[in-house]
C-alpha positions as CSV (number, residue, x, y, z in Angstrom):
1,X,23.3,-25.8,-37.5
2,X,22.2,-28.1,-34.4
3,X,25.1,-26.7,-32.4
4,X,23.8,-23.3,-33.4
5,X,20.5,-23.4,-32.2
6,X,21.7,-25.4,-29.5
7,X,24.3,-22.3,-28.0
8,X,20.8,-20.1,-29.0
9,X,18.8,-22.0,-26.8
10,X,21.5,-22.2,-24.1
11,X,22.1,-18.4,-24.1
12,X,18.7,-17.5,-24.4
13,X,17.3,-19.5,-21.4
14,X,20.8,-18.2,-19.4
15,X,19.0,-14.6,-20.3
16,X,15.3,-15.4,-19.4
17,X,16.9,-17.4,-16.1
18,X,19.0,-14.2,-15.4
19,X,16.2,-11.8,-15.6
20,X,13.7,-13.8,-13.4
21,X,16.7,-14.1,-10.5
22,X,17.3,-10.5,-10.4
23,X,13.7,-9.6,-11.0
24,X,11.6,-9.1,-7.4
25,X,8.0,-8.5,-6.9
26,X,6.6,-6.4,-4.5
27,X,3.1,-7.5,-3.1
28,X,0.6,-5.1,-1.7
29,X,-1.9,-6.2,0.7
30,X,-4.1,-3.6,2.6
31,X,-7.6,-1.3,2.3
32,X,-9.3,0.7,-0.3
33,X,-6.9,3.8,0.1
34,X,-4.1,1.1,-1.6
35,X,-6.6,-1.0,-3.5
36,X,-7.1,-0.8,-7.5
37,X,-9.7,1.1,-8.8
38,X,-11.5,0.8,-12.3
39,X,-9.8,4.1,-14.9
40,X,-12.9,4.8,-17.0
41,X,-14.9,7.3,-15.7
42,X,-13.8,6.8,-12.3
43,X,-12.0,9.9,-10.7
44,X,-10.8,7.4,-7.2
45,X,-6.9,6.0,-7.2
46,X,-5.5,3.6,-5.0
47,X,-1.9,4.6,-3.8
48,X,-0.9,0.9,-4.4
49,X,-2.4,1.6,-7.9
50,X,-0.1,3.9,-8.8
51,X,3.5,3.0,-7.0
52,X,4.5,1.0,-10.5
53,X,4.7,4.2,-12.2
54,X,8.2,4.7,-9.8
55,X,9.7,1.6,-10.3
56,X,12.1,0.6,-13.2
57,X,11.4,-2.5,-14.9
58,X,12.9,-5.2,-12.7
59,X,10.4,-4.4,-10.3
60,X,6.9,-6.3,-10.6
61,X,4.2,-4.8,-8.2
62,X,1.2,-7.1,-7.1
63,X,-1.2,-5.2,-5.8
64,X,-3.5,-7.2,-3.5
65,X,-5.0,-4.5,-1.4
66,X,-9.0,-4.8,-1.4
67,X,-11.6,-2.4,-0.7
68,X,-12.8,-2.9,2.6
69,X,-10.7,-5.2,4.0
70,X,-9.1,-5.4,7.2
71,X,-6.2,-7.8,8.7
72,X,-8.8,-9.8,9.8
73,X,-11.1,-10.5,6.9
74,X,-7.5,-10.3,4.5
75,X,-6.9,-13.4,6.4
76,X,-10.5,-14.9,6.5
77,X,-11.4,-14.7,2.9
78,X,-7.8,-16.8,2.6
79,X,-5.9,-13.4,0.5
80,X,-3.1,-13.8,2.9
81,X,-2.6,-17.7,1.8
82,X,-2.7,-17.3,-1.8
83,X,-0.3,-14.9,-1.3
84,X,2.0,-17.1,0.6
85,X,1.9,-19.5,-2.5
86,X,4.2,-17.7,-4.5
87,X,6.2,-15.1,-1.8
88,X,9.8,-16.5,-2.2
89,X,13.3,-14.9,-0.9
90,X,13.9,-11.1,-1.4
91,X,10.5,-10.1,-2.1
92,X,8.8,-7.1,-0.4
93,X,5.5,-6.8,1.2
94,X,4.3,-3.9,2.0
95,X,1.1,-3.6,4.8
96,X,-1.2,-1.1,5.6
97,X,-4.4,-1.7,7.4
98,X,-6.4,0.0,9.9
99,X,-9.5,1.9,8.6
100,X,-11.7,-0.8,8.6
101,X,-10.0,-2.9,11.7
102,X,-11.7,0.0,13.9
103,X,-14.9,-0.5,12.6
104,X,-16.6,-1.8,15.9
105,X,-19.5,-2.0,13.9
106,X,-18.5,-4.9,11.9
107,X,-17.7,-7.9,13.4
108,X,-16.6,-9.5,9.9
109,X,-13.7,-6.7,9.8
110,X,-13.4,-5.3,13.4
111,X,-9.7,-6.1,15.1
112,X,-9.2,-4.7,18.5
113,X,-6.0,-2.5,18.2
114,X,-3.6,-3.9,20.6
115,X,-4.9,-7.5,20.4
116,X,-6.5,-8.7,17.5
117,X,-5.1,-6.2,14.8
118,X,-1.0,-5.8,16.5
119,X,-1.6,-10.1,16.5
120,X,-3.0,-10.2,12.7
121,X,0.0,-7.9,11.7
122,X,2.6,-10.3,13.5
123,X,1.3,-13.5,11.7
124,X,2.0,-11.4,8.6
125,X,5.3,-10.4,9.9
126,X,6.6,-14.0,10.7
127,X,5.1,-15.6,7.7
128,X,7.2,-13.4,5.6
129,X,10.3,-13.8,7.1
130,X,9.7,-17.8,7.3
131,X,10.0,-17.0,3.3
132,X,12.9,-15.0,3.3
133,X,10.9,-12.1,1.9
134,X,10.8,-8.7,3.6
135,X,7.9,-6.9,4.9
136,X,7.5,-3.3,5.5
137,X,4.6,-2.0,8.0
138,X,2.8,0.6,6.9
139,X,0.6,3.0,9.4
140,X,-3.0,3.8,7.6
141,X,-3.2,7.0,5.4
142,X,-4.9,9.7,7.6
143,X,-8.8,10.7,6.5
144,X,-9.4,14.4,5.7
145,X,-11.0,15.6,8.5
146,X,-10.7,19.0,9.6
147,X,-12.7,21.3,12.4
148,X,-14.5,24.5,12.3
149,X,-10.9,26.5,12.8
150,X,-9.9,24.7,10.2
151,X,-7.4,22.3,12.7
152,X,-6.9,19.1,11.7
153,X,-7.7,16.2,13.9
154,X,-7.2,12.6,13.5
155,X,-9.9,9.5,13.6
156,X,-7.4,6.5,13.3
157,X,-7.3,6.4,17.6
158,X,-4.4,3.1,18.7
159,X,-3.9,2.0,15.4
160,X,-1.2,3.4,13.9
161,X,0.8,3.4,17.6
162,X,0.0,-0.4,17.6
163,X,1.7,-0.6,14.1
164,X,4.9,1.5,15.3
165,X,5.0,-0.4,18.6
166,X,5.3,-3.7,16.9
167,X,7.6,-2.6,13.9
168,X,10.1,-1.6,16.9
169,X,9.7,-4.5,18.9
170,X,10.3,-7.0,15.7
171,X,12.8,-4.7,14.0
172,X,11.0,-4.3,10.9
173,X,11.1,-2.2,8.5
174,X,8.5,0.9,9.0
175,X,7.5,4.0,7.3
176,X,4.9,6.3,8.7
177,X,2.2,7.0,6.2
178,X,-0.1,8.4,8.8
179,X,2.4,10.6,10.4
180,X,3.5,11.8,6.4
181,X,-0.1,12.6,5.5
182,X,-0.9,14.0,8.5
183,X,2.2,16.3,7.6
184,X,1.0,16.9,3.8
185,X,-2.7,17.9,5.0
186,X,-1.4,20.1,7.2
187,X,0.8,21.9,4.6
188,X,-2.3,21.8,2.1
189,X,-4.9,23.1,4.6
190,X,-8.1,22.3,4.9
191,X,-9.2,24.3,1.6
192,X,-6.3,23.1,-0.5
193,X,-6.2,19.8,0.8
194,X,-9.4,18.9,-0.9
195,X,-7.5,18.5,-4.0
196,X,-6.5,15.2,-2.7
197,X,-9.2,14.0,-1.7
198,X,-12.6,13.3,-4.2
199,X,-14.6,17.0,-4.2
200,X,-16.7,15.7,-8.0
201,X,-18.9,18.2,-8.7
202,X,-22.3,16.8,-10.1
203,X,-21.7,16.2,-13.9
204,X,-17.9,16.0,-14.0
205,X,-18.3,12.1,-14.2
206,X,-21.2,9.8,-16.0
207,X,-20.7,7.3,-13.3
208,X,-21.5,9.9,-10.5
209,X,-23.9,12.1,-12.1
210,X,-24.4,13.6,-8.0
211,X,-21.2,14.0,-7.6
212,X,-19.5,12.6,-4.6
213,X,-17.5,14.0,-1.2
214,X,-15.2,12.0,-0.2
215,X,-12.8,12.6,2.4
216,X,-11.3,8.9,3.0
217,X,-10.4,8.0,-0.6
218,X,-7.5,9.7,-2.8
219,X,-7.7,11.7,-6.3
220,X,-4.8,11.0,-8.8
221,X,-3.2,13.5,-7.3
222,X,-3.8,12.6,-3.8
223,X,-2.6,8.8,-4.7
224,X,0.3,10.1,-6.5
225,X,1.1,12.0,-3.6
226,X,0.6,9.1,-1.4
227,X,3.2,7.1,-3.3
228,X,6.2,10.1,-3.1
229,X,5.6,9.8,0.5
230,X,6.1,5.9,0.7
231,X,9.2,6.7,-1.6
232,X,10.6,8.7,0.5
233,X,9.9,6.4,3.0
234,X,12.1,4.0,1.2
235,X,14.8,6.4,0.8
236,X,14.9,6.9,4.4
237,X,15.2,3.5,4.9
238,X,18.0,3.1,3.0
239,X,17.2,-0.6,1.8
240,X,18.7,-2.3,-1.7
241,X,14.7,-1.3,-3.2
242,X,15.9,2.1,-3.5
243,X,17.8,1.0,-6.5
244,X,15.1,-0.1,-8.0
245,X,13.4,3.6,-8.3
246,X,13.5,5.4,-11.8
247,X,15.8,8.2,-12.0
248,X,13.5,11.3,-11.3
């Protein structure tokens, strides 16, 4: 009988040790447009939020994106270190800053493009790979923003060139999110694309008996959205996560 349970043991700690090696978590550090967002009565999604929904089961998403955060106060309120805890070998980080790194207005958030921001992203870059784990840079989610002919225009200035001018110059893996919005508001218009966006009429939701406009931050739809396009991404890059993704 002691032999028994002792094999039972044996074989079940084999399985649980099994599991946790070919198990990988994906962390998630960035802005509001990535961040977590209460579900009751709250109409707002996160793209972060939502990318579990594509993954299979071996695949364990932390999401530490915060609402308005940038590289710099990510760093200061010490989210980066905690994260750099626990990041071991073969695990992903994914990185997307840049609408509140351009807020001049702020000093507690405000990075310079090309200096403080492109320097912020690098320290994020290196201590990754000093883990063995694999980061991905992200270029910020476009805003909705549309003019009078109904042309869309952009408000994110350096930023997102500063993060595809460094993902070149350190070979690291890269997928356009400003670029891929930019693309899908363009295909939705400036009518259709409020869909993705947060158009609440007054009375819709308890919590926002105004209503609300909102042309920085996603519906479901618009997050969901989001996420096909950073899957795509990922199938583009043609990296081992791929095989990760749930058969659609």
């Amino acid at each position: 009988m002691k032999k028994l349970l002792c094999i039972l043991f044996s074989f079940t700690l084999f399985s649980f040790t099994s599991i946790q090696k070919n198990e990988i978590t994906i962390y998630m550090i960035g802005d509001s447009t990535m961040a977590n967002k209460p579900l009751y009565d709250n109409p707002e999604r996160g793209w972060g939020q939502l990318f579990p929904r594509f993954f299979n089961d071996k695949v364990r998403i932390e999401n530490h994106a915060v609402n308005g955060r940038s590289t710099k106060s990510f760093i200061d309120e010490g989210r980066w270190d905690s994260i750099m805890l626990k990041l071991k070998k073969g695990d992903y980080v994914f990185i997307q800053f840049g609408h509140n790194d351009e807020k001049k207005e702020n000093p507690k958030v405000y990075a310079e493009a090309h200096t403080t921001y492109k320097q912020n992203l690098a320290r994020f870059i290196s201590d990754c790979r000093q883990k063995g784990a694999i980061p991905i840079l992200c270029t910020p989610v476009v805003r909705r923003r549309f003019d009078d002919k109904g042309m869309f225009f952009d408000t994110h200035g350096d930023y997102p060139d500063v993060v595809r001018e460094l993902a070149k110059e350190q070979h690291v893996l890269f997928i356009d999110m400003h670029q891929k919005t930019e693309k899908l508001l363009r295909e939705y218009g400036a009518e259709g694309s409020k869909a993705l966006f947060l158009y609440i009429k007054p009375g819709e939701y308890q919590s926002l008996p105004k209503g609300r406009i909102d042309d920085t931050h996603s519906s479901e739809l618009g997050a969901i959205k989001n996420c096909q396009l950073a899957i795509e991404g990922i199938k583009e890059l043609g990296i081992d996560l791929k095989n990760y993704l749930k058969n659609e």
